[in-house]
N, C-alpha and C positions, 0 to 999 in steps of 0.2 A: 554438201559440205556443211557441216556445225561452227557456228561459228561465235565465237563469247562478246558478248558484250561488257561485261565488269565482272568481278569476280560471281560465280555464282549465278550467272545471268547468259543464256542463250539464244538466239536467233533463230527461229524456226516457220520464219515466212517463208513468202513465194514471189515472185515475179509472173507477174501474166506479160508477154509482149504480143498477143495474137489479139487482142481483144481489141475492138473497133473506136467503137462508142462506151464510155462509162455509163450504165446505168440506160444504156441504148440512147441515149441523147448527146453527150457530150464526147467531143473525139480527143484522143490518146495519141497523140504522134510520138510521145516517149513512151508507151504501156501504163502499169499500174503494174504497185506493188500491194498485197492482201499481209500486214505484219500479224506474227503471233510472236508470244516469247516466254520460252521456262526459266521461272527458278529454281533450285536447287537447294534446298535444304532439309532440316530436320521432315518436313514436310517437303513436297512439291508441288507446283503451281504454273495450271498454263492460262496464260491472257489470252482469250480470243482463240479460235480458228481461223481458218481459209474457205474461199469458194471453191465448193466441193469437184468439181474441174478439178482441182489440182491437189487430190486428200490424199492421192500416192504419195509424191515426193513429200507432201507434210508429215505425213504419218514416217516413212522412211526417218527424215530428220529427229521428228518426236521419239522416234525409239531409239535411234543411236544417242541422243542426248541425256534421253534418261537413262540408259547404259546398264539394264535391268533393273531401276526403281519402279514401283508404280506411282500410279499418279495420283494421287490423292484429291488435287482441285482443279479446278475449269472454272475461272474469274471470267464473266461474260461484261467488256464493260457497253457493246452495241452489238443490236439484233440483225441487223440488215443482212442479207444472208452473202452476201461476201467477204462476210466476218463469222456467221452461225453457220455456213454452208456444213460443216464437217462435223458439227454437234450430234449426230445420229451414229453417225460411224464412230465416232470417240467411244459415244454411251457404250456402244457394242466391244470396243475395241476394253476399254476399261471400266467394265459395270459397275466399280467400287467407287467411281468416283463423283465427288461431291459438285456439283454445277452450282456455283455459288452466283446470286444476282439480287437485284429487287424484287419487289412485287410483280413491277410490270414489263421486268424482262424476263421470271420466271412463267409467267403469263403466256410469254410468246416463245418460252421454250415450247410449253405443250400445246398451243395452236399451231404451230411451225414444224413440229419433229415428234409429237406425240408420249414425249417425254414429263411420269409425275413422278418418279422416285428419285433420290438420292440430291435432291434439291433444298440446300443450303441459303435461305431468304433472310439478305441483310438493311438492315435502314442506314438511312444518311447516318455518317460519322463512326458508324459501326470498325472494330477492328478485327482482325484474324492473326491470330499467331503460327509463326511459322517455325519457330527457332530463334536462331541468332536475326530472322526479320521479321518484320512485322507488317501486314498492309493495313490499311486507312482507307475508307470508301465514303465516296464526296460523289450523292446525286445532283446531275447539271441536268434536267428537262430539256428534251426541245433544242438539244444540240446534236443534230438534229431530228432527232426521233424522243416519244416520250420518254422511252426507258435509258438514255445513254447518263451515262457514268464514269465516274475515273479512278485508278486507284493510284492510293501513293503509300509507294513502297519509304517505311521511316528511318532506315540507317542506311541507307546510300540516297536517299531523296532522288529516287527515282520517278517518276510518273506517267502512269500509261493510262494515256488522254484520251482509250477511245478515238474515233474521227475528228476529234480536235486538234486543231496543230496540225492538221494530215496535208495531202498537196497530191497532185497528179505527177507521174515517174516514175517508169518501173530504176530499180536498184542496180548500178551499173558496175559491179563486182565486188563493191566495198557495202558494208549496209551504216556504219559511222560518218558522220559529216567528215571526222578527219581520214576517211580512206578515201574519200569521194570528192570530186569539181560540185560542188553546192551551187552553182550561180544559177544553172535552167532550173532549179526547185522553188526559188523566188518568185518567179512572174507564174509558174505552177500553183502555187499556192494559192496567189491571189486567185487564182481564175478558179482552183477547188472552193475555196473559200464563196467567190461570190456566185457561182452555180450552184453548191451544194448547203453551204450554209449560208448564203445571204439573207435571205430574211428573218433569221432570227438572232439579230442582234441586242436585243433586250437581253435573251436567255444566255445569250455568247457576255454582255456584260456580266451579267450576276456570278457566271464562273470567275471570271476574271477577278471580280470580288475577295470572292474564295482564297483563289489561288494565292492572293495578296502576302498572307502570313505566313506560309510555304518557303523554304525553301529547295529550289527544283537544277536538281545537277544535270540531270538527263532527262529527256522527253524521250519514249515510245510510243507513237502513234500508229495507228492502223495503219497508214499510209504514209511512202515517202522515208526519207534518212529518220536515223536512230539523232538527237541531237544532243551534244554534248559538250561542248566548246560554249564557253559563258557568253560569249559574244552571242553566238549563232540561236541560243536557251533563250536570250536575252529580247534578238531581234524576232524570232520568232512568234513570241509574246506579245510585244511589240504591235506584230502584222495586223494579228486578231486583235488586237485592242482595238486600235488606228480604223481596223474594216467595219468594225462592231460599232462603233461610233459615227459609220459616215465618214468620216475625216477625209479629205483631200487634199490633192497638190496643185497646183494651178497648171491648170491644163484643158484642152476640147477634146472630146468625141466630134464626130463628125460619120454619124451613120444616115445612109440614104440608098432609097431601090432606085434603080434607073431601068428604061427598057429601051427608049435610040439613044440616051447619052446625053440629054439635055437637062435631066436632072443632075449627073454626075458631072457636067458641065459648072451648073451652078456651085457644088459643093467644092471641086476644085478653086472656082475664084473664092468663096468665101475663105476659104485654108487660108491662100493666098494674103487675102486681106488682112486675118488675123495675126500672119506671120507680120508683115509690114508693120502690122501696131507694136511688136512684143513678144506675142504667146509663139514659147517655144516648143511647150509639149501640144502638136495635134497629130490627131491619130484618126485617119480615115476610113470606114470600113462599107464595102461596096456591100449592100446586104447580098445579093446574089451569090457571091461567090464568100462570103466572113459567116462565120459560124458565128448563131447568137454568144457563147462560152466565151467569146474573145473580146465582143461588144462590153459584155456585160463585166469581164475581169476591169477592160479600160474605163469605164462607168465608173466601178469602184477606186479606181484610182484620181481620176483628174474631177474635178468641178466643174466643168461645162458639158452640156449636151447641144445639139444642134443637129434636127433630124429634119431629113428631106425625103419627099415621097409625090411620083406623079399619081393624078388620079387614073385609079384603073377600077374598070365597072362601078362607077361613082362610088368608089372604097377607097379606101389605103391601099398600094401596092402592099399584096399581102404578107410579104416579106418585112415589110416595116412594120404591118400590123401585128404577126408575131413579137418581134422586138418588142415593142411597148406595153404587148400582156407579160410577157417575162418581168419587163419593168419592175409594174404594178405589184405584179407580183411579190415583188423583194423588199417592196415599204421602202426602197431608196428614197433616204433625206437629203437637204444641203448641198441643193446640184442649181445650177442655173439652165434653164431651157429656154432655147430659142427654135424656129423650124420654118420650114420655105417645102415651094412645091411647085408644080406644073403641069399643064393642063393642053388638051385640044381642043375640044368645045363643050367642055362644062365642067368646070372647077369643085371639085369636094375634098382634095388631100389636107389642106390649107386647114379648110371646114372643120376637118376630123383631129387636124392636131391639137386644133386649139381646144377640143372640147377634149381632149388628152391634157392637154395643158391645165385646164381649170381641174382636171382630178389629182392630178401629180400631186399637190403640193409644191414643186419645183416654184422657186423665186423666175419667173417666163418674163422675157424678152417681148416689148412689144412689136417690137419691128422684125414683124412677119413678113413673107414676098412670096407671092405667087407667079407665074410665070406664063403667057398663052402661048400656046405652042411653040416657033425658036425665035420667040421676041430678046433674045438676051441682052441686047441693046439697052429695050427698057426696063428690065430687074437691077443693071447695076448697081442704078443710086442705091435701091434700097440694100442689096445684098450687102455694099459697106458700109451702109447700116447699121442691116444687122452686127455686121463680123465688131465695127464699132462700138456696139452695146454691151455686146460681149466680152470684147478685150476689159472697157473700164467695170464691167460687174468682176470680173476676175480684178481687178485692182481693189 
C-alpha cells in the first residue's frame, strides 16, 4: 500500500519484523523499520533505499507511486547497506537515473555496488531544483558514518535526517506519529541512539548547530515514525541534544555478573539502600541475562553507574568486562561511578574496576567493597556506604 505523507510526498519503506539482532548485535523485540521516500514533482526524487531482503515489495511500491514517471534522482543521504542495499537493482531498474551524494558517499557507491555513471556529486549547502521544491544538502560527518548527510526539503521544511532522529521499531500500520501510539519509540530511541550513535556526540552537536536556523515541520528518518506533530519535531530534537551532551536525570544503573548469587545479593541491598536515601530511578541489570543495548540506553539516561563483578579466573566476570569496553567505547561523560565485588580465594574484580575507574574519567566513588566469599555480614557497613555516596553525588 502507498501511502502520502504531505502533499506530494510518499512513503515507500518497509518493515522487517523477522530480523533478530540489528546489525547482528543489538536485539529487536519490536523489528525495524528500513524508510525511503518519493517526491513528486516537475522532477522526481527518491531518498534512500531498503535492505535488499526486501527490494520486491520496495520496488512494488516505488512503481506504483510513481504511476509511470521515471525517476530521475536517488538522494543517498547514508551508506550502510540497510539503506544502499537496493542501489544496484534501482541502477538496473532505472539506468537514467542520477545517484546524487558527496564525495564520500559516491565513493562508496562504487566500492559497494560498482556503480561510476550517472553520479551527481554535491558539497555542503549545495541546492537542487526540483520545481515547485527545492532540496538543501547539509554534510553532518560521523553521524554515524563519514559520508552521512541530510537533506532539507525548502517549502514544506521537511527533512530527511538520514539515521538521525532514527529509533528501533518496526511501523505498526500507521507510518505518521499521528496514526500511531508513539510512547515505545521513546525509550527505542534512546537505546538506538546510545548503541548506534553514542559515541559521537561532538559530531551529533555540530548538526544540531546547523539545524538551529531551520525551520523543521517534519522529520523523515531512516528509521522509526515519519514526525510531524511540533511537539513530537520538537522533543525529538530535544532527545539528540540532551544524549549528545551527556545530560542526565538523577538516577542509578546498577549492572553486576553473578554466578551462586552472592554478588547479586550485594547489588540488591545496595538498590535497597539507595532507595532508603531518595534515589528513585534504579534500574538493575543482571549481566547474564540484560542485553549490553539496555545497559547502555539506561547509562545514557541516569547519572550513576555502580558495577559489580566476582572474580572469575582472576578477571572480571567476563560479562561485566564486555560492558565496560562498550563503555569506553562511547566516550561516556558526567556519570558518577561507584563498584563492589567478591571473591573466594583471591580477589581481582575490585582490582580491575578500579583501574577501569582511573580510565573512565567518571567523577568515582571511593567507597569500594569487596566481599570474601558469603561474608555478607561484613560488606554491609561498607555497601551503605557506598549506596551513601552515591545518593549525596546525585544531590
Amino acid at each position: 500500500m502507498i501511502r502520502n505523507i504531505q502533499d506530494d510526498l510518499y512513503y515507500t519503506g518497509v518493515n522487517d519484523r523477522a530480523k533478530i539482532q540489528f546489525e547482528n548485535l543489538w536485539p529487536l523485540p519490536y523489528g525495524v523499520s528500513y524508510n525511503s521516500y518519493l517526491l513528486i514533482d516537475e522532477k522526481t526524487v527518491l531518498f534512500d533505499t531498503v535492505d535488499n531482503h526486501f527490494s520486491g515489495v520496495f520496488f512494488q511500491q516505488l512503481e506504483e507511486a510513481l504511476n509511470g514517471r521515471k525517476l530521475d534522482y536517488l538522494v543517498i543521504n547514508h551508506m550502510e547497506p540497510d539503506h544502499s542495499g537496493s542501489i544496484a537493482i534501482l541502477k538496473r531498474r532505472y539506468p537514467g537515473v542520477q545517484i546524487v551524494g558527496n564525495a564520500w558517499t559516491l565513493s562508496m557507491v562504487g566500492g559497494y555496488y560498482g556503480i561510476s555513471d550517472g553520479l551527481l556529486s554535491i558539497k555542503d549547502n549545495d541546492e537542487l531544483p526540483l520545481g515547485k521544491h527545492t532540496l538543501k544538502f547539509f554534510l553532518t560527518p560521523m553521524i554515524h558514518w563519514p559520508e552521512t548527510m541530510m537533506t532539507y526539503e525548502t517549502t514544506t521544511q521537511t527533512l530527511f535526517s538520514g539515521d538521525a532522529f532514527g529509533c528501533f521499531g518496526a511501523l505498526d500500520g500507521g507510518i505518521k506519529d499521528t496514526q500511531l501510539n508513539v510512547e515505545k519509540y521513546w525509550d527505542e530511541m534512546i537505546r538506538y541512539y546510545s548503541n548506534i550513535v553514542g559515541k559521537y556526540g561532538v559530531p551529533v552537536q555540530k548538526a544540531l548547530t546547523r539545524l538551529q536556523s531551520m525551520e523543521i515541520r517534519t522529520i523523515c528518518s531512516t528509521h522509526g515514525p515519519v514526525w510531524t506533530e511540533k511537539e513530537n519535531v520538537d522533543r525529538v530534537i530535544s532527545i539528540y541534544d540532551r544524549l549528545s551532551k551527556y545530560e542526565t536525570e538523577n538516577g542509578v544503573v546498577i549492572a553486576y555478573g553473578t554466578m551462586y548469587g552472592h554478588t547479586e545479593a550485594m547489588a540488591e541491598w545496595i538498590a535497597a539502600e539507595l532507595s532508603e536515601r531518595g534515589v528513585k530511578n534504579i534500574v538493575l541489570h543482571n549481566l547474564a541475562v540484560a542485553d549490553p543495548s539496555y545497559v547502555l540506553r539506561d547509562l545514557f539516561k541516569y547519572k550513576g553507574l555502580i558495577v559489580g563483578s566476582p572474580t572469575y579466573n582472576n578477571q572480571l566476570f567476563p560479562k561485566v568486562e564486555a560492558l565496560l569496553s562498550q563503555i569506553q567505547l562511547r566516550g561516556i561523560k558526567n556519570r558518577c561511578f561507584g563498584y563492589f565485588g567478591s571473591f573466594t580465594w583471591a580477589g581481582a574484580a575490585v582490582k580491575r574496576l578500579a583501574a577501569f575507574a582511573e580510565t573512565s574519567g567518571f567523577d568515582t566513588i571511593a567507597a569500594s567493597v569487596e566481599m570474601e566469599q558469603a561474608g555478607f555480614e561484613s560488606v554491609k557497613e561498607g555497601i551503605s556506604a557506598l549506596a551513601q555516596a552515591m545518593a549525596e553525588k546525585l544531590k
